[in-house]
N, C-alpha and C positions, 0 to 999 in steps of 0.2 A: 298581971300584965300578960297580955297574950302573945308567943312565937310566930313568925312564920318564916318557915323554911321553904325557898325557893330551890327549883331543881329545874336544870336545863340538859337538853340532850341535842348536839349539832351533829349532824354528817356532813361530811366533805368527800367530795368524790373527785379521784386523782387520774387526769387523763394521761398525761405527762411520766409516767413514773415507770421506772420498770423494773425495779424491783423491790422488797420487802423494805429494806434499806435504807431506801428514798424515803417513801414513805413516813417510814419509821424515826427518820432524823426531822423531816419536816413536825411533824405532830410532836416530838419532844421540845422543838426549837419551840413551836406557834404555844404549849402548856406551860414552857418558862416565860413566855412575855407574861401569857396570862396570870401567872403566879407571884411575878415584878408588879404586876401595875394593879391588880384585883385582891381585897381581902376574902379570899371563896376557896373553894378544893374545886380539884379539878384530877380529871384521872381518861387515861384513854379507855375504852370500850368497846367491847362488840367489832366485828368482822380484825381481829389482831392479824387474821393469815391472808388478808386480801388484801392485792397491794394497792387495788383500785378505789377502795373505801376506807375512811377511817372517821369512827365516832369519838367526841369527847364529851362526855360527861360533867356535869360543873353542880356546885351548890353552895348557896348564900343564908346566912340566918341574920333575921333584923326583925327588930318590935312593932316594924309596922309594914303590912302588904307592902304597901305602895311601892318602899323605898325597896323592898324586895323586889319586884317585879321591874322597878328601876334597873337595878342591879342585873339580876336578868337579859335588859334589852341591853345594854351598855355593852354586854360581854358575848353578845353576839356579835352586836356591830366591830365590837373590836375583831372578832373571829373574822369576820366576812371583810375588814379593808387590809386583814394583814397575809391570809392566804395565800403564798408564794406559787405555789404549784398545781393546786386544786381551785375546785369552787365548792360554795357551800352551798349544802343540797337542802333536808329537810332540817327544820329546827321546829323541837317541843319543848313549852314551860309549864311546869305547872307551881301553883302556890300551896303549902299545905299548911293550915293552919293549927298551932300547939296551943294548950292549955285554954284559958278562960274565954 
């Protein structure tokens, strides 16, 4: 039976913020929703020292695409209606397919 491991990547860009702090409490609060309501990992990333950007990183393992890539859009759109202080900027998925 074949894997696929979904992997997403959001920015959110924080006009609102002014300092590290801000930032920093936001994007832990917005990875604990995601962690309560999503079976996935999830982890901040990239630009840690900016206070005006902040990436989060996510990924989903399931038997079959589809429901991977489900998975995927579900946990963007949760990203983008729950965003207190930012908006969300660019978002990349991709599908990687394991075994058979």
């Amino acid at each position: 039976m074949a894997t696929t491991i979904g992997v997403g990547r959001a920015t959110l860009y924080f006009e609102d913020t002014f300092s590290l702090k801000d930032k920093r409490r936001t994007i832990r609060s917005l990875i604990q929703h995601l962690r309560n309501t999503f079976n996935a990992a999830f982890a901040e990333t990239s630009d840690l020292d900016d206070m005006r950007i902040g990436t989060i990183t996510f990924a989903v393992v399931s038997n079959s695409a589809p429901h991977a890539d489900e998975m995927l859009q579900k946990i963007v759109d949760f990203i983008e209606t729950r965003v207190e202080i930012g908006v969300l900027g660019e978002v990349e998925t991709e599908l990687i397919p394991m075994g058979d």
